[in-house]
C-alpha positions in Angstrom: 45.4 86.3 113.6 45.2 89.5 111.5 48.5 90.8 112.5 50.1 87.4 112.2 48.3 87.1 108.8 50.3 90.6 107.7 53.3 89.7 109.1 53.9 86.9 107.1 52.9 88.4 104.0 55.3 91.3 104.7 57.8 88.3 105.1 57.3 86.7 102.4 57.6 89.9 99.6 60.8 90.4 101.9 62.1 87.1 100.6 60.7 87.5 97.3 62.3 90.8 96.8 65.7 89.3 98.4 65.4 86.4 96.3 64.4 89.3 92.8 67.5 91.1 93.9 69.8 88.1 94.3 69.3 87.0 91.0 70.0 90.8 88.9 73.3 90.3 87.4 75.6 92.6 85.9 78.5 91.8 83.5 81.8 93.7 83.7 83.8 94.9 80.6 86.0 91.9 79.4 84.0 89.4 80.8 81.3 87.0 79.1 78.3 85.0 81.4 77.2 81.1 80.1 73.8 81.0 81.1 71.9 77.7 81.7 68.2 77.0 82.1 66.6 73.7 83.3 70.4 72.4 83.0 70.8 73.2 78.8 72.7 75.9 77.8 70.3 79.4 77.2 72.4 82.5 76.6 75.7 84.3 76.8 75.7 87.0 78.7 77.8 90.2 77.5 78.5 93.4 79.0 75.6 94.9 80.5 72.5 94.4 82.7 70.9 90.9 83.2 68.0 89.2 84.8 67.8 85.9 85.4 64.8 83.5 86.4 65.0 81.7 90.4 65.9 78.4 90.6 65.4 78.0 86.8 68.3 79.8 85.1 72.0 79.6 86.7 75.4 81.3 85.5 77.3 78.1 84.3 80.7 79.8 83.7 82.2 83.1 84.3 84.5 83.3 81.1 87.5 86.5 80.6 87.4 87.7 76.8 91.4 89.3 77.8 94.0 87.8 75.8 95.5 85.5 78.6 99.4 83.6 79.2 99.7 79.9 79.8 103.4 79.3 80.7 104.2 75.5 80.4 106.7 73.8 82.7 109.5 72.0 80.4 109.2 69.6 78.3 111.8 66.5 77.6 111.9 66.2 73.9 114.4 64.6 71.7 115.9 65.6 68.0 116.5 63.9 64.9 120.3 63.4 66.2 119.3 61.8 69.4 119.9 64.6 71.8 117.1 64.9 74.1 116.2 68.5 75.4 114.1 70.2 77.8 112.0 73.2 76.3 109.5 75.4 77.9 106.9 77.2 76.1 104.5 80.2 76.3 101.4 80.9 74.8 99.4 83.5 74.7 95.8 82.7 74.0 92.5 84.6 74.1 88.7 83.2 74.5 86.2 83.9 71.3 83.4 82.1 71.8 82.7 80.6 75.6 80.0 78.5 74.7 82.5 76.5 72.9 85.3 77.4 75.6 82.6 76.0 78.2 81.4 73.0 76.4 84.1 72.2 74.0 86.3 70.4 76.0 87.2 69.5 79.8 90.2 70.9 81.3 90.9 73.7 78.3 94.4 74.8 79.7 95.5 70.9 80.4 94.5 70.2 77.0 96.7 73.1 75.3 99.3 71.6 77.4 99.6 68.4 76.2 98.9 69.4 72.7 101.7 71.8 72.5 103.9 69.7 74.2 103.1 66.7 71.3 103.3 69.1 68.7 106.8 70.0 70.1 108.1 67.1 70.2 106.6 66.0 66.4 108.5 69.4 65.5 111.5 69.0 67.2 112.2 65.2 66.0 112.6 66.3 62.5 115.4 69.1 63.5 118.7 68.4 64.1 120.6 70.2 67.3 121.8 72.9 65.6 118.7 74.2 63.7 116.8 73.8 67.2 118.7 76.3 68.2 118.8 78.7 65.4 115.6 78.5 64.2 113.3 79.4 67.1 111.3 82.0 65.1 110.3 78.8 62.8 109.6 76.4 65.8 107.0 78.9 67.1 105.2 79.7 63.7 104.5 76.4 63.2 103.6 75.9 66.5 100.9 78.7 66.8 99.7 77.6 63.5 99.1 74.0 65.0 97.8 74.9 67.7 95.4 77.7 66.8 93.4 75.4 64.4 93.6 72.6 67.2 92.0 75.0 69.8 89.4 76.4 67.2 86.8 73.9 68.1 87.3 74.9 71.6 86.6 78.7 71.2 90.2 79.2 71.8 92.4 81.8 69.4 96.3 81.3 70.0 97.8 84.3 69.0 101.4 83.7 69.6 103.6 81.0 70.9 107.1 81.8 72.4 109.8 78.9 73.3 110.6 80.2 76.5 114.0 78.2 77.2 116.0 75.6 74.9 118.3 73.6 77.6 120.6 70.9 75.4 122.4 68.8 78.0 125.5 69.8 80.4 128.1 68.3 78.0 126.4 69.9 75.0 126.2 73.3 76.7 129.7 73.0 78.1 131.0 72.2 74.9 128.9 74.6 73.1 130.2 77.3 75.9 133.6 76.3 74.8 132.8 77.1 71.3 131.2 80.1 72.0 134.6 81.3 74.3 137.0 80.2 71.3 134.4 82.7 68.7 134.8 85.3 70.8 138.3 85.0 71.3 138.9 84.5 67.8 136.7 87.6 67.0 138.6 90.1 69.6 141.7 88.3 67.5 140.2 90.5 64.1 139.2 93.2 66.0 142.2 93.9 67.4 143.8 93.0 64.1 141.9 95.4 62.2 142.8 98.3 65.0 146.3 98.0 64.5 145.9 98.0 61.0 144.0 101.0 60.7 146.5 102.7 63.3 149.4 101.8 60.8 147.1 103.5 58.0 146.1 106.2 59.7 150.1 106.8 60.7 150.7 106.0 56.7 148.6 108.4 56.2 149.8 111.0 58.6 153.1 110.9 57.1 152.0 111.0 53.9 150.3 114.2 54.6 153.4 115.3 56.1 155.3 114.9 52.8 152.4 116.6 51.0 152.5 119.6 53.2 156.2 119.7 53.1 156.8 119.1 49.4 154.1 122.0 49.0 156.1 124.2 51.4 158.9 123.7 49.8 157.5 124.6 46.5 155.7 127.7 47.8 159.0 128.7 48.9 160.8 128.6 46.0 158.4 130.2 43.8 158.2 133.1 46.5 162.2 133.2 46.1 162.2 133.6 42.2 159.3 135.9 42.1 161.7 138.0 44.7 164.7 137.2 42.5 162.5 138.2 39.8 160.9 141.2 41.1 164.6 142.5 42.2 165.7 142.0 38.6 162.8 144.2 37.5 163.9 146.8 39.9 166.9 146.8 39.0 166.4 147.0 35.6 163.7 150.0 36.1 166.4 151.9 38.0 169.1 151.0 35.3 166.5 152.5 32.5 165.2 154.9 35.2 169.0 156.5 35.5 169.3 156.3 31.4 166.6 158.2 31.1 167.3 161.0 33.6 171.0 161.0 31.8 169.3 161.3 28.5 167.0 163.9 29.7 170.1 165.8 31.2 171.9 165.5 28.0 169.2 166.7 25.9 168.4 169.5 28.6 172.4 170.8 28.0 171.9 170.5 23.9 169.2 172.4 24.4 170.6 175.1 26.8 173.6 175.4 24.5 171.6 175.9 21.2 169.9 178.6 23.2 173.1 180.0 23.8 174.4 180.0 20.3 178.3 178.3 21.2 180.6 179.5 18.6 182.4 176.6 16.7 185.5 176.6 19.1 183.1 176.0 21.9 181.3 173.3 19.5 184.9 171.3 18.7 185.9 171.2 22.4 182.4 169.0 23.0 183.5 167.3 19.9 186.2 166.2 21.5 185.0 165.3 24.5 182.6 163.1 23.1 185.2 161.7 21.1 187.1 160.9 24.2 184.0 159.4 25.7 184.1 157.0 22.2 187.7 155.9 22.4 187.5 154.7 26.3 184.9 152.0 24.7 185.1 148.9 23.4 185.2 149.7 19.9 188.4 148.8 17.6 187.4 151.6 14.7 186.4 155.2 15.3 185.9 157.1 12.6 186.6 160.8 13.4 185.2 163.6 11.3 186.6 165.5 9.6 185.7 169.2 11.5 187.6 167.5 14.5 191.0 166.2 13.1 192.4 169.6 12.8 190.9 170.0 16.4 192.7 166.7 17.3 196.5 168.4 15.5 195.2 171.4 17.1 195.4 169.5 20.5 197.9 167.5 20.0 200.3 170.4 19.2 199.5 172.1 22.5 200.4 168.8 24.2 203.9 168.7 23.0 204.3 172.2 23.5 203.4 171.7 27.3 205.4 168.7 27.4 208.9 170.6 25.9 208.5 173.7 28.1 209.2 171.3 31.2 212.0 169.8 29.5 213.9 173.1 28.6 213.9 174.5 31.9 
């Protein structure tokens, strides 16, 4: 009876230790534990190590504090021109408080359905077709501004709200397709209108240069002709003054000798005369001859016609 006595209380703090283990609980990063005792709500459990009490407290809900993605199928919703559209939408949603999110309402993600999809279509009905589709930015602000205060009750923060896809009906897309075919034939139309214009400038411009660069040759040209014309004029002329001088130089040079060599005055009236002669090959229609060289000039003169008679008599 002993042994069976100490068997069974080995058993039982077996079980009780089990039962001690069983009921340690620890939270993970992210993750938030609703604790419940005697059926009320008692704690929420955050990251960390927890104990709670057998068969009096129990872990009501196992709630994710990571911003989460609820992708709606689409929705049928009509505009203010009576064209009824299916839209999808996204939101992206994350858990504050998960008392609230546990308590707060039954069903949370069915009930951000339906409330985005009635807030769409309030939305939508006061839009016609075409600012639907243009003004998506505008749809989704109001939107996650709707439903954020909506869902605030619930522990629920929508951060953003994204319409996923906007599908107008076939005849409406096809004709919209049309439209959008015609625009971007229309705008290949410009483009290529505005590439062969800008080719035609750029040859215009081409050309132009052309002209520039000739007219400039050109004129480069014929300045470096007259600076040559020019510059062989000035050589010329400095050879022309260049031989005066050296003539002038010799002349002086032969004055000079012949002063040195004291001429007598027959000497001195023969280069009268020869300078004289040098005077009457000119252009000049007076000479005036001095008077030292007129009696040089009968002088000559005489000795001319006696050359010229002796011929004659023989």
């Amino acid at each position: 009876m002993e042994f069976l006595g100490l068997y069974v209380l080995l058993g039982l703090v077996v079980i009780i230790l089990l039962i001690l283990i069983a009921n340690i609980k620890i939270v993970p990063q992210a993750k938030a534990y609703v604790l419940e005792r005697l059926g009320a709500y008692n704690a929420t459990w955050s990251t960390g190590l927890h104990f709670k009490i057998p068969f009096i407290d129990r872990v009501a809900k196992v709630v994710s504090l990571k911003e989460q993605v609820a992708d709606f199928p689409p929705q049928p919703v009509i505009t203010k021109d009576n064209v009824t559209m299916q839209i999808d939408t996204v939101v992206y949603f994350q858990i504050t408080d998960p008392k609230l999110y546990t308590y707060g309402v039954e069903r949370p993600m069915a009930a951000i359905e339906t409330l985005s999809a009635t807030t769409l279509r309030n939305i939508i009905g006061d839009m016609e077709l075409d600012s639907t589709l243009t003004s998506r930015d505008h749809i989704n602000t109001q939107i996650r501004v709707i439903l954020d205060e909506a869902t605030d009750p619930w522990g629920i923060k929508v951060n953003r709200v994204e319409l996923k896809n906007i599908l107008p009906p076939r005849e409406i897309q096809e004709a919209m397709e049309k439209q959008m075919k015609a625009e971007r034939e229309r705008r290949e139309a410009i483009l290529r209108a505005e590439g062969d214009k800008k080719s035609r400038i750029l040859v215009a411009e081409g050309v132009k240069e052309s002209t520039i660069l000739s007219a400039e040759a050109d004129k480069r040209s014929a300045i470096l002709k007259a600076e040559a014309v020019k510059e062989a004029k000035i050589r010329e002329a400095e050879g022309e003054a260049e031989a005066i001088r050296q003539v002038q130089t010799a002349l002086a040079s032969s004055i000079k000798l012949l002063n040195e060599a004291d001429p007598q005055q027959n000497v001195l009236a023969i280069k009268s005369l020869e300078a004289f002669a040098k005077a009457a090959d000119g252009q000049a229609t007076k000479i005036i001859i001095p008077s030292e060289i007129q009696g040089m000039a009968g002088l000559a003169a005489s000795f001319k016609e006696l050359i010229t008679d002796s011929p004659a008599k023989k």
